[in-house]
VMD Tcl script that draws the C-alpha trace (Angstrom):
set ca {
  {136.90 -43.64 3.03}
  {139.41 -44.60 5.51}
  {142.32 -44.04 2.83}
  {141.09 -40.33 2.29}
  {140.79 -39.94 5.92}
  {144.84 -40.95 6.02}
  {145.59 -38.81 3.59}
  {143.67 -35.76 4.59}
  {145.58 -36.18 8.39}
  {148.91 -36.76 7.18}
  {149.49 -32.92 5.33}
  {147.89 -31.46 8.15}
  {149.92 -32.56 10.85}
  {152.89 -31.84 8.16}
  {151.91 -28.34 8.13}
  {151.30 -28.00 11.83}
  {154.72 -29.00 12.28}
  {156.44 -26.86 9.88}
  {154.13 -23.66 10.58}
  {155.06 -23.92 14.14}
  {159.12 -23.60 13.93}
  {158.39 -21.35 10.85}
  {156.25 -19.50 13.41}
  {159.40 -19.78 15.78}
  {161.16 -17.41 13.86}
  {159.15 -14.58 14.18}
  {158.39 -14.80 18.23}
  {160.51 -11.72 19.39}
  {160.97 -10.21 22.25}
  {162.54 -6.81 22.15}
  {164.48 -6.44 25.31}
  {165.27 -3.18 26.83}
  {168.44 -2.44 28.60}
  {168.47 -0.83 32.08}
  {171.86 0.21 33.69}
  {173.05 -1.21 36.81}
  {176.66 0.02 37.54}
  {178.29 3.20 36.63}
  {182.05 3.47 37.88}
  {184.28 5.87 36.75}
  {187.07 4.37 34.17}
  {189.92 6.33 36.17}
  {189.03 4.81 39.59}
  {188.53 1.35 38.29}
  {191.64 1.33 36.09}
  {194.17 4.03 36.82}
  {197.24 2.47 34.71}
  {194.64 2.27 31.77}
  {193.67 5.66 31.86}
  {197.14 6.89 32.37}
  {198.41 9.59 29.94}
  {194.92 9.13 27.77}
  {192.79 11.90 26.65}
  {189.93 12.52 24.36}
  {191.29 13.72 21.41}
  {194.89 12.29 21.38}
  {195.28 9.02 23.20}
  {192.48 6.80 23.12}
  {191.79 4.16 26.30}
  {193.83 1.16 25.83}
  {190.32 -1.25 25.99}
  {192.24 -4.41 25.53}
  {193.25 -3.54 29.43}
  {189.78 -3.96 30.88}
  {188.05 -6.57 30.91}
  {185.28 -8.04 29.21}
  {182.84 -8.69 32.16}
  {182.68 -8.36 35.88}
  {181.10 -10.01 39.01}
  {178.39 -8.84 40.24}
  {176.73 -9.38 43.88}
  {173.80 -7.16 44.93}
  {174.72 -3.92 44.98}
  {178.57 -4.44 44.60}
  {180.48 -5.39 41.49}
  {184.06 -6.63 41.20}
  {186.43 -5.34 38.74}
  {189.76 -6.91 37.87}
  {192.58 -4.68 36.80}
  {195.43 -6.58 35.26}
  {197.86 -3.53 34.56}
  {197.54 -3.15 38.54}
  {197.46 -6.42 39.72}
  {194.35 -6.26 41.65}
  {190.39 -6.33 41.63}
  {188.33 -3.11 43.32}
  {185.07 -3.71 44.60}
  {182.77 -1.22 44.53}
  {179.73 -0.55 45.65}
  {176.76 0.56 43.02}
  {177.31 3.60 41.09}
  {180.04 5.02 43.93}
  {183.49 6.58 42.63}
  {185.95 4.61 45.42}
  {186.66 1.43 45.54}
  {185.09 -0.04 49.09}
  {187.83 -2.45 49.41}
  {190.79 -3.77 46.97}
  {191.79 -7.56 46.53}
  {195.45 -8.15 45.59}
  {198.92 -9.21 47.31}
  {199.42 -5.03 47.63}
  {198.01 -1.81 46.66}
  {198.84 1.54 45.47}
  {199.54 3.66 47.97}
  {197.30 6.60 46.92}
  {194.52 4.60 47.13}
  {192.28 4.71 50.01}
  {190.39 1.38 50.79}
  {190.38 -2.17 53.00}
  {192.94 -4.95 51.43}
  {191.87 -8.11 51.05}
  {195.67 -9.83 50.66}
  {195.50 -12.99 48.37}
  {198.82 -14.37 46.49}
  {200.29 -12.38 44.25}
  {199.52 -12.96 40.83}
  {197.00 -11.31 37.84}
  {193.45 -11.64 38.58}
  {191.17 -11.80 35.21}
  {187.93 -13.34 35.08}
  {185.68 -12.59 37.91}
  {182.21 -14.27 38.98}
  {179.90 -14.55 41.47}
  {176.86 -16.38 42.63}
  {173.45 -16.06 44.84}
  {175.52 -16.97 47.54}
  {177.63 -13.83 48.77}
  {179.96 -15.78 47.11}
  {182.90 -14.00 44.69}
  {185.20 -16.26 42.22}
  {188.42 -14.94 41.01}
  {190.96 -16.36 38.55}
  {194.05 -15.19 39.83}
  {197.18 -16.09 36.63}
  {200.52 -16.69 37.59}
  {202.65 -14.51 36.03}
  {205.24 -15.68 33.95}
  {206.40 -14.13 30.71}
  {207.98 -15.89 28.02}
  {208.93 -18.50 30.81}
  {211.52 -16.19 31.82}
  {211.42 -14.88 35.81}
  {211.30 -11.42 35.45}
  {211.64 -8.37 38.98}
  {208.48 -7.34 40.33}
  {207.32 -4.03 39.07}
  {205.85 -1.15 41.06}
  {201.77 -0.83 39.94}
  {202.73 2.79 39.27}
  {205.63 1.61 36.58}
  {203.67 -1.32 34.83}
  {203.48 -1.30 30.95}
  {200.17 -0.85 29.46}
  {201.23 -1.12 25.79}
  {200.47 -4.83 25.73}
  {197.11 -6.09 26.83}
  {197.00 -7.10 30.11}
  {193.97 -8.97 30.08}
  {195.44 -11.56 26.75}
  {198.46 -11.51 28.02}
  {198.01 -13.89 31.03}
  {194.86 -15.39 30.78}
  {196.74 -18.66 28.52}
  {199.14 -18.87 31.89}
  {198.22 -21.71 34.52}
  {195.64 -19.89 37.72}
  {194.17 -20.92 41.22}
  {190.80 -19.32 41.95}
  {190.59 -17.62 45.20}
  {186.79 -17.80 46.76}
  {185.80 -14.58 48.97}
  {182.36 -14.24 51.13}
  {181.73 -11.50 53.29}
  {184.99 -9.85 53.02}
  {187.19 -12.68 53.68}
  {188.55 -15.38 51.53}
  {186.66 -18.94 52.20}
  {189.47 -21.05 49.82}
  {192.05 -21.08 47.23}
  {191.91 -23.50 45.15}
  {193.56 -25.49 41.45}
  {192.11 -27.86 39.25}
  {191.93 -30.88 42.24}
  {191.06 -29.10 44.73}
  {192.82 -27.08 47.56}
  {195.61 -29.13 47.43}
  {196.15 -29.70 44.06}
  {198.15 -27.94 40.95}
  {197.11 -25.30 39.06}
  {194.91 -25.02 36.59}
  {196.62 -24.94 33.13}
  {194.32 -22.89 31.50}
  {190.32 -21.34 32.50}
  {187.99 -20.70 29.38}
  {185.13 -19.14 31.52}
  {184.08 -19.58 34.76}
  {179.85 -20.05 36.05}
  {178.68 -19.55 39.63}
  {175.02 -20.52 41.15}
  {174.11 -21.90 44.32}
  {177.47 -21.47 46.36}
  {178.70 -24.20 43.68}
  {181.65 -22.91 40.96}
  {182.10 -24.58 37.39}
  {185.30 -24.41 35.82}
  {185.48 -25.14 32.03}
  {189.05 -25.78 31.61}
  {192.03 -27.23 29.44}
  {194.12 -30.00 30.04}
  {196.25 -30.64 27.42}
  {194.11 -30.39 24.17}
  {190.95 -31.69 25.83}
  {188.98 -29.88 27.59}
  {186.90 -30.41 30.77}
  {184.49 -28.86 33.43}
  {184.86 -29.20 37.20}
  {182.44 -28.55 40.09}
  {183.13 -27.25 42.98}
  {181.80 -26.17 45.96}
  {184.04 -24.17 49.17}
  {187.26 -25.44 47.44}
  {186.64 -29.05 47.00}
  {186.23 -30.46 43.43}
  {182.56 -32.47 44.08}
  {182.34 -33.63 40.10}
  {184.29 -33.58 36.66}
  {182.75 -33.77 33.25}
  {185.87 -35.34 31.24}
  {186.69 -37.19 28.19}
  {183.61 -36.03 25.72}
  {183.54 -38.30 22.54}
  {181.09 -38.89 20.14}
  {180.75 -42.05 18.39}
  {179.27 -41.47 15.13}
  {181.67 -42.83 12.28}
  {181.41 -39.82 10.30}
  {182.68 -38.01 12.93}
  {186.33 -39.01 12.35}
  {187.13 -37.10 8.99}
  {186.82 -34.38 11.24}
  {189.33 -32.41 14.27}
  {186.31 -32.70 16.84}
  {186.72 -28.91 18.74}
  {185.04 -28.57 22.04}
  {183.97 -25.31 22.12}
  {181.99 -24.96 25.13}
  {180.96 -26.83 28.01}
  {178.07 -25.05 29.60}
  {176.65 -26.40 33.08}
  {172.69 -27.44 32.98}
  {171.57 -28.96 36.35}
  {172.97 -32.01 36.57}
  {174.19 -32.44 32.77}
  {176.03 -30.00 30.84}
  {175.54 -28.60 26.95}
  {178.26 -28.85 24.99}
  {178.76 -26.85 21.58}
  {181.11 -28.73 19.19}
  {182.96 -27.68 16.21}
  {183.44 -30.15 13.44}
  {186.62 -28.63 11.92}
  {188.35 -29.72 8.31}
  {191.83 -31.54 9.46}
  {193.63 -29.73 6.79}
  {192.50 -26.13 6.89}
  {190.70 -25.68 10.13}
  {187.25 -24.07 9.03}
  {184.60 -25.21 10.73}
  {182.35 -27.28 8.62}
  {179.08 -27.55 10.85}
  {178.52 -27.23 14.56}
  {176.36 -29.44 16.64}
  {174.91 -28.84 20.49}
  {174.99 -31.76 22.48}
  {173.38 -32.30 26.10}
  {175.76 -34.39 28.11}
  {175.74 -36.35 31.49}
  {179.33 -37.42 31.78}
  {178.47 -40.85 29.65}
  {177.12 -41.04 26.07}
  {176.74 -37.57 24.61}
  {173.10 -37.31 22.89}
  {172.81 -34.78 19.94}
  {170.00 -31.83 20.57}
  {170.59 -29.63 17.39}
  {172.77 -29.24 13.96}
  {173.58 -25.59 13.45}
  {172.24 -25.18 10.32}
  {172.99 -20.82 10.08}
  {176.45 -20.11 10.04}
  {176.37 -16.96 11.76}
  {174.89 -18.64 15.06}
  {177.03 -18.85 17.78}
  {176.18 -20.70 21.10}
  {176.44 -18.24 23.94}
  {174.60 -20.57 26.56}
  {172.86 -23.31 28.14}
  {169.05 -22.87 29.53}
  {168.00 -23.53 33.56}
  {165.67 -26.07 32.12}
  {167.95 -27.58 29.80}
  {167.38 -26.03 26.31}
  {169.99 -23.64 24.98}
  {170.83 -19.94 23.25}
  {171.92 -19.26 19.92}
  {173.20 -15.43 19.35}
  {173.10 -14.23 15.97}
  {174.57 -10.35 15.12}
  {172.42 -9.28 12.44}
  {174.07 -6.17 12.15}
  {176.19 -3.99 13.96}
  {173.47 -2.78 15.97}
  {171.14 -6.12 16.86}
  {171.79 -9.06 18.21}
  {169.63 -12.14 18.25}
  {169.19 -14.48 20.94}
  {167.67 -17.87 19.61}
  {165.75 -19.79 22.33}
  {165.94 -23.98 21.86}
  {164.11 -26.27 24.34}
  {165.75 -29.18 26.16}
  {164.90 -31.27 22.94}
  {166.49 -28.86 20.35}
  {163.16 -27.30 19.28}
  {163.05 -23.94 18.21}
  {161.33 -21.85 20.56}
  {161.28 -17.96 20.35}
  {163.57 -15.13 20.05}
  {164.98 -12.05 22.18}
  {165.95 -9.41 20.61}
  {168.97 -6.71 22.10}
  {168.87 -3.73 19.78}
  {172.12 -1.39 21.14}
  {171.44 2.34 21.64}
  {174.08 5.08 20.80}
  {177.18 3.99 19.99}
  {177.58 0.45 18.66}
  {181.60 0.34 19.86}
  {181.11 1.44 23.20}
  {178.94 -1.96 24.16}
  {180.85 -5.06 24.57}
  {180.44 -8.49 25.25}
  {176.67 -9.83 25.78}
  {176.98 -12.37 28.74}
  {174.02 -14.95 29.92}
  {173.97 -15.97 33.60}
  {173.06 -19.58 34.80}
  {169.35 -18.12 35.09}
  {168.85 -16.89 32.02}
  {169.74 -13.21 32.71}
  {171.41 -11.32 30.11}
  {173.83 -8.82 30.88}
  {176.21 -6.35 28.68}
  {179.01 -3.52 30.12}
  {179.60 -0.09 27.57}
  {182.13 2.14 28.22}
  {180.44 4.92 28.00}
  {180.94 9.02 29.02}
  {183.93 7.95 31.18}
  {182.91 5.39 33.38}
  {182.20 1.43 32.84}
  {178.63 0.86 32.96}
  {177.07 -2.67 33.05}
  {173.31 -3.18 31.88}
  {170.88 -6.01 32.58}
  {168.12 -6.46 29.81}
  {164.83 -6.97 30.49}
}
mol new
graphics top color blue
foreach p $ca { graphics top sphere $p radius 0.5 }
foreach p [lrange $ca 0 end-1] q [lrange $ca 1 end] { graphics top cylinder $p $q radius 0.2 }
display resetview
C-alpha cells in the first residue's frame, strides 16, 4: 500500500507543476494606454521639422529621441540637431525653460547654461531630480568650428551620431544644476560610452562601457557610492562562447544581468541566459528558451521582464519571479498606426511607458 501511495503522489505533484507554468502562459493582462504628454514636434525640435511637410518631406525621426524624462507634470526633451533639452510643462506648446551652453534666439524661455556639448538620453527620478547625458562632440576625431543651431545639418542622425562619443551627466533639481559628473565621480574622466541610464530614489545608475566590458555605477549627488564590475561566469561550457553582456539592470541591492552566449566565429547568438548578480558570484535565474524574447527589465522585487513582439501590433511582456519562475503576462496591443509608436520603456517600478508621434506633436503614454 505504501508503494501505490508513492506512486499515486509522485504524477500529481508532476502535473501540478507543469499545469501551473503551462497555466503561466495564458495569465494576461491587457493593458490600456493613457496619454500623458502632448508637445508639438515643431516646438520640441525645430531643426527636425525644418523644411518637412506632409506630403513631400517626411520628419527626419532618427533626430528625436527614443524616450524622455519625465517629472510630474514636466517632461524633458533632448534635441541633438540644436544642442539643447526643452522642458516643458504637460501638454503646453513653449518650452518653460531650455538647458544647453546657448539658445536660439527666437526662442522665448529661462536658460539653464551647462557645458557645451550634445545632450541625448534623459532621466529622472522621484526625487525632483533630472539626469542628462551630455556627449562631447567630436567628429571623426577631427576639431571641427562651432555651428550656429539655425545652420546645423539634419541629414545625419543626430541622436546615433554622438551617443558612441565619451559624456558627463549633468544632475538638475529645482531649476538649478546640483553636479556634473564622469564615470569616478565629479572629478573624474568621462565616461567612454552610456548604454542607458535608471533613476529612483535621488540615486542614478549608469550602465556603461569600458573598454569591451561593461559595468554599472551608482551614484548619488555626483559621487560614485558603488560599481558592479568584472561579471564572469564560471561554468566550463561557457568558454566556446564570446560571453556578451547585454544588460545590466539595477534590482535593490543586486542587479539582473541578460547575457548573450554568442558563436566566436559568426556572432549569432546561440542562447541567452538572465542572471541575478551581487557584485560576487553571478547565480543563473532563467535560460531563454524562445528566441524572440528579449529582456527589457529587471522587477522591484527582483524577478524580471521578457518582451516578446508577436506581431506588428502586440507586444508581450513576460513576468519572471526573483527565482526565474514564470509568472503572468501583460499584454500592450498598439492602437492606430503601428509606426507612429516607438520604443516601450519599463521604469525601476514597474511602470511601462511608450512615446508615438502622432498628429504633429510627441505624445508619451503610460499603460495601465
Amino acid at each position: 500500500m505504501i508503494s501505490i501511495r508513492v506512486l499515486a503522489i509522485i504524477p500529481s505533484a508532476f502535473f501540478s507543476i507543469v499545469l501551473t507554468t503551462h497555466c503561466a502562459r495564458f495569465r494576461v493582462q491587457e493593458l490600456k494606454p493613457a496619454r500623458s504628454f502632448a508637445i508639438p514636434i515643431g516646438s520640441a525640435f525645430p531643426l527636425v521639422t525644418k523644411g518637412a511637410d506632409e506630403y513631400t518631406r517626411p520628419l527626419n525621426l532618427a533626430g528625436i529621441p527614443l524616450s524622455a524624462g519625465i517629472l510630474g507634470n514636466r517632461i524633458f526633451l533632448s534635441d541633438p540637431a540644436s544642442g539643447v533639452v526643452r522642458v516643458f510643462k504637460r501638454n503646453s506648446e513653449k518650452p518653460e525653460f531650455i538647458i544647453g551652453d546657448k539658445m536660439d534666439k527666437s526662442e522665448e524661455a529661462e536658460l539653464i547654461k551647462v557645458r557645451a556639448g550634445i545632450p541625448c538620453e534623459v532621466v529622472s527620478d522621484d526625487d525632483e531630480n533630472a539626469f542628462i547625458a551630455i556627449h562631447e562632440v567630436a567628429l571623426d576625431d577631427k576639431p571641427e568650428p562651432e555651428v550656429p543651431p539655425e545652420n546645423r545639418s539634419t541629414d545625419k542622425p543626430p541622436v546615433g551620431q554622438f551617443t558612441t562619443t565619451p559624456a558627463r551627466i549633468v544632475q538638475i533639481k529645482e531649476d538649478a544644476i546640483v553636479a556634473q559628473f564622469g564615470r569616478e565621480g565629479r572629478e573624474g574622466p568621462a565616461f567612454e560610452r552610456i548604454l542607458r541610464m535608471h533613476a529612483f530614489e535621488n540615486t542614478l545608475y549608469v550602465f556603461h562601457a569600458i573598454g569591451e566590458t561593461r559595468a554599472l555605477s551608482v551614484f548619488q549627488n555626483g559621487k560614485r557610492i558603488r560599481q558592479f564590475e568584472n561579471f564572469a561566469i564560471k561554468d566550463q561550457d561557457v568558454q566556446k562562447y564570446f560571453i556578451d553582456v547585454e544588460d545590466i539592470f539595477p534590482s535593490g541591492q543586486t542587479a539582473i544581468v541578460s547575457v548573450a552566449f554568442r558563436n566566436k566565429n559568426t556572432f549569432a547568438p546561440e542562447q541567452r541566459r538572465i542572471y541575478s548578480w551581487d557584485g560576487g558570484e553571478p547565480r543563473l535565474l532563467y535560460t531563454v528558451d524562445e528566441e524572440a524574447d528579449q529582456f527589457i527589465a529587471a522587477r522591484p522585487d527582483g524577478g524580471f521582464t521578457l518582451a516578446n513582439s508577436e506581431d506588428g501590433n502586440r507586444l508581450l511582456l513576460k513576468i519572471y519571479s526573483p527565482s526565474g519562475e514564470y509568472l503572468n503576462n501583460r499584454l500592450l496591443v498598439f492602437p492606430d498606426f503601428r509606426n507612429s509608436w516607438r520604443e516601450v520603456t519599463l521604469d525601476m517600478t514597474g511602470r511601462v511607458f511608450s512615446n508615438r508621434i502622432f498628429q504633429g506633436n510627441f505624445e508619451v503614454y503610460e499603460w495601465k
